[in-house]
C-alpha positions as CSV (number, residue, x, y, z in Angstrom):
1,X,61.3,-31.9,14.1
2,X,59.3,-34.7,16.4
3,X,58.8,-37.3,13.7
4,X,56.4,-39.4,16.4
5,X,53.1,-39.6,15.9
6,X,50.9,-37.3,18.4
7,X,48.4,-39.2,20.6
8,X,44.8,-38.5,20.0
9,X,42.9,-37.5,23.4
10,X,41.1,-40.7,23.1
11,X,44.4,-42.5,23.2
12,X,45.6,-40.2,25.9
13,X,43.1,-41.2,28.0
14,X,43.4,-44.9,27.3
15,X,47.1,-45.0,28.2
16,X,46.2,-42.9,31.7
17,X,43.6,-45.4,32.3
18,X,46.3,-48.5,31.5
19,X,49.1,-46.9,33.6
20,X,46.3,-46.2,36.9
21,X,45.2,-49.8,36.2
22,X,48.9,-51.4,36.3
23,X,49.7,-48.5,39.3
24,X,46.3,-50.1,41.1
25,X,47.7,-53.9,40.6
26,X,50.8,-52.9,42.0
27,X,49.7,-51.7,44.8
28,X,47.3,-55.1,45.3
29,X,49.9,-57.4,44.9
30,X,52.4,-55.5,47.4
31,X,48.6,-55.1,50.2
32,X,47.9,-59.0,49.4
33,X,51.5,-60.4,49.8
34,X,51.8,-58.5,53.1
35,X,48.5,-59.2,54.3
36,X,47.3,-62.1,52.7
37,X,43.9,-61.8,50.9
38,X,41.8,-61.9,53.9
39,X,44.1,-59.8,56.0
40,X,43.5,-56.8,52.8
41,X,41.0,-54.5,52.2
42,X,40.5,-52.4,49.5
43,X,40.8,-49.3,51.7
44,X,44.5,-50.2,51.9
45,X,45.0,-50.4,48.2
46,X,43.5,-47.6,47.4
47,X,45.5,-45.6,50.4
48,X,48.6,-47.3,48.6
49,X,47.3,-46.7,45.2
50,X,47.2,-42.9,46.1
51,X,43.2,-43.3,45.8
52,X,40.3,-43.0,47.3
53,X,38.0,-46.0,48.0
54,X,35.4,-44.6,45.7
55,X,37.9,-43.7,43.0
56,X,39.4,-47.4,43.3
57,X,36.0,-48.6,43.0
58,X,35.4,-47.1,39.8
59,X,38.2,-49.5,38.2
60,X,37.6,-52.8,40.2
61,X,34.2,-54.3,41.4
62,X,35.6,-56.6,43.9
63,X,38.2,-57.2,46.2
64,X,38.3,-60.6,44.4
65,X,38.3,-59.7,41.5
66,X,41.6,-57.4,41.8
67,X,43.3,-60.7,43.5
68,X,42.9,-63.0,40.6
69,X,44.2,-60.3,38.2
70,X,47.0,-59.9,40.2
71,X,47.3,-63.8,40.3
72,X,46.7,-63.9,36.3
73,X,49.4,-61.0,35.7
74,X,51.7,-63.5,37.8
75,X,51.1,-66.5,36.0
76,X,52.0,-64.3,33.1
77,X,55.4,-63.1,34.5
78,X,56.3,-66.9,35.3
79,X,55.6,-67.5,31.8
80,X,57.5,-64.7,30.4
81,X,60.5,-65.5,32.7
82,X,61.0,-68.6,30.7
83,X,63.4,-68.6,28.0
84,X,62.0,-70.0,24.9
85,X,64.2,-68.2,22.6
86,X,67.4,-70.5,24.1
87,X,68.7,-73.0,21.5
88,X,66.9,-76.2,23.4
89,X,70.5,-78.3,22.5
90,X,72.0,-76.3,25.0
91,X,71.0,-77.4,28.0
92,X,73.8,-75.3,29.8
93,X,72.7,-72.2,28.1
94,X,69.3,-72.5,29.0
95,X,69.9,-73.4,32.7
96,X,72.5,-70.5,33.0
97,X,69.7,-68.1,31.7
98,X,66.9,-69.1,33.2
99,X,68.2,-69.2,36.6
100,X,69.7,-65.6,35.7
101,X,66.2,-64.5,34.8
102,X,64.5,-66.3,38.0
103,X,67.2,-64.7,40.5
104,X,67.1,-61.1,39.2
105,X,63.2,-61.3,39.3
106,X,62.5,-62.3,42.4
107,X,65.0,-59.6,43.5
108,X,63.3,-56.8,41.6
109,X,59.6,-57.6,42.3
110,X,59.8,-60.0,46.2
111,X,56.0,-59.3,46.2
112,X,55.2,-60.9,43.3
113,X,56.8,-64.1,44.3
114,X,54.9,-63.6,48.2
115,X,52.1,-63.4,47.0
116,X,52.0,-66.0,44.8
117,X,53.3,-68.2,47.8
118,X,51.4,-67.3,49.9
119,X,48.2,-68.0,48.0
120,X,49.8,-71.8,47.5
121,X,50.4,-72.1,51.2
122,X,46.7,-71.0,52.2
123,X,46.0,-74.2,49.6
124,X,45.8,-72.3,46.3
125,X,41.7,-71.7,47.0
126,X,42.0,-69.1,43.9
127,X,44.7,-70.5,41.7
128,X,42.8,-73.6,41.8
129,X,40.5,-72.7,39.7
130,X,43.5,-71.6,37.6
131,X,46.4,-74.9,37.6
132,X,45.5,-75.5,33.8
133,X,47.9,-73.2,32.2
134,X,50.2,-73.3,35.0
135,X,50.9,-76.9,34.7
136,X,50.9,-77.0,30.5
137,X,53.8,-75.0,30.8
138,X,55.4,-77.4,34.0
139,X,55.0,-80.5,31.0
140,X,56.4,-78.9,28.5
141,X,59.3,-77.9,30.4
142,X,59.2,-81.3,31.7
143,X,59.4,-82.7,28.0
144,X,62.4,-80.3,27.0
145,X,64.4,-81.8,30.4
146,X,63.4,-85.1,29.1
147,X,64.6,-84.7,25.2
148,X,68.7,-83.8,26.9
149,X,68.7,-86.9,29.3
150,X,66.9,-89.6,26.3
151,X,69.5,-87.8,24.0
152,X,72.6,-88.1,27.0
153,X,73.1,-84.2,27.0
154,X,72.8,-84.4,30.2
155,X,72.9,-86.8,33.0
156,X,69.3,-88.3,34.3
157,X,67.3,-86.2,36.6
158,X,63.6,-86.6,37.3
159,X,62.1,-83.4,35.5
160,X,59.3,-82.7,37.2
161,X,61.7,-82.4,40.5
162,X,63.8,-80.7,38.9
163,X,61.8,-78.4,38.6
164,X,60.3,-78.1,41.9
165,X,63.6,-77.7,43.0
166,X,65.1,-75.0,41.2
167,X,61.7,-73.1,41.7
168,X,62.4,-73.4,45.7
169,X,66.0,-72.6,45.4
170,X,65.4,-69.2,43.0
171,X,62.1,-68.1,45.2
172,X,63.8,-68.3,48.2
173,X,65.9,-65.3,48.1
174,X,62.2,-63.3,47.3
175,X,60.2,-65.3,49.7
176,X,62.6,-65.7,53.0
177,X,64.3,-62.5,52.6
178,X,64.6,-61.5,56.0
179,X,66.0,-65.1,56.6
180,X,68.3,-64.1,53.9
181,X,69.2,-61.3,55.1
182,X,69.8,-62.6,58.8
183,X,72.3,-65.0,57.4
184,X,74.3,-62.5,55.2
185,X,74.1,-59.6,57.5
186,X,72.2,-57.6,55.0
187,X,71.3,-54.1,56.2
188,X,67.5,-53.7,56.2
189,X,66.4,-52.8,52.2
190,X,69.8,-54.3,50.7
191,X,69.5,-57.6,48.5
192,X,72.1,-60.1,48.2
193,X,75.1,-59.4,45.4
194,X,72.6,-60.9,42.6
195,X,75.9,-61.9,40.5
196,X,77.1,-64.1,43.4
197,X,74.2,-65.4,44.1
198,X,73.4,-66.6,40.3
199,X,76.9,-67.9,39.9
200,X,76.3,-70.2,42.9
201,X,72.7,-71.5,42.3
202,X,73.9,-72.2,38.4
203,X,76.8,-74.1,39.2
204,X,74.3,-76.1,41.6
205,X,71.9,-77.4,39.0
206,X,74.4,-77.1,36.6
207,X,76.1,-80.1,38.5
208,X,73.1,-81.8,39.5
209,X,73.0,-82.5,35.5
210,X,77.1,-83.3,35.0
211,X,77.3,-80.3,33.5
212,X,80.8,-78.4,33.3
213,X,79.3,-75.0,34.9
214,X,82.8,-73.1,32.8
215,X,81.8,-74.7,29.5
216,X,78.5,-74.0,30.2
């Protein structure tokens, strides 16, 4: 006997209009980091929604609109990404993780990570409005980094650059894929071996702190 609890129609509807709405995003992030925002339309969208204009219209007012959910729902991802739940004295762990969770995202969802770079390299005219929470989260990382090199967990790094560049390393494999691929002699759709490719970018900033990356 089904022991779960049977969805009203009211509820039925609600979770078809959540599952359109995230189908619609989807379909905006993948338009906007191909074309840009300018370069979009929501014609396109719709057309890669499986929509009609008028229908997409009925869910979104504005082109703009849809771009800074889709920039929100990003800034949400990055956050998510993070791994709070890692013992903070384990600086090791937490790099090892994180870099796990950075790879294999950009890997799985390469238009999230355009987009977002390519709104920052047209000078963030949206996300501008937008830095506050974004950075909040940059200092508290930044104070974590700073707690393992005052306590001599690891050795000193500037944690603001540290950052910056463990963000470049892990959004490069989203963001210059074809580059990627060009240099591994991927065949068109394959991604790198994601296993390989964490091993090698953990032992990097795993080092860059003194950090055995076996004991690790």
């Amino acid at each position: 006997m089904d022991d779960e609890p049977k969805l009203t129609n009211r509820e039925k509807a609600a979770h078809r209009r959540h599952e359109l709405r995230r189908t619609i995003r989807q379909a905006a992030i993948e338009e906007f980091a191909l074309h840009g925002f300018t370069g979009s339309s929501t014609l396109a969208i719709a057309q890669r929604a499986g929509l009609s204009k008028p229908q997409l219209h009925y869910y979104i007012s504005s082109k703009e609109e849809l771009y800074e959910e889709a920039l929100e729902y990003i800034l949400g991802e990055w956050r998510r990404i993070y791994p709070s739940t890692i013992d903070p004295d384990r600086p090791g762990a937490f790099i090892r993780e994180y870099v796990r969770r950075k790879i294999e995202y950009v890997l799985d969802n390469p238009s999230v990570s355009r987009l977002f770079a390519s709104e920052v390299i047209a000078g963030a005219p949206f996300m501008s409005r937008r830095w506050g929470p974004f950075l909040a989260n940059i200092r508290k990382e930044s104070r974590v980094i700073r707690s393992w090199v005052d306590r001599g967990l690891i050795r000193p790094v500037d944690p603001l650059l540290f950052q910056v560049h463990l963000w470049a390393v892990t959004q490069n494999y989203a963001d210059f894929s074809a580059q990627i691929g060009a240099l591994m002699q991927l065949r068109p759709g394959e991604t790198p071996d994601r296993g390989h490719v964490v091993d090698e970018v953990t032992t990097l900033f795993l080092r860059a702190c003194g950090l055995d990356e076996k004991a690790a």
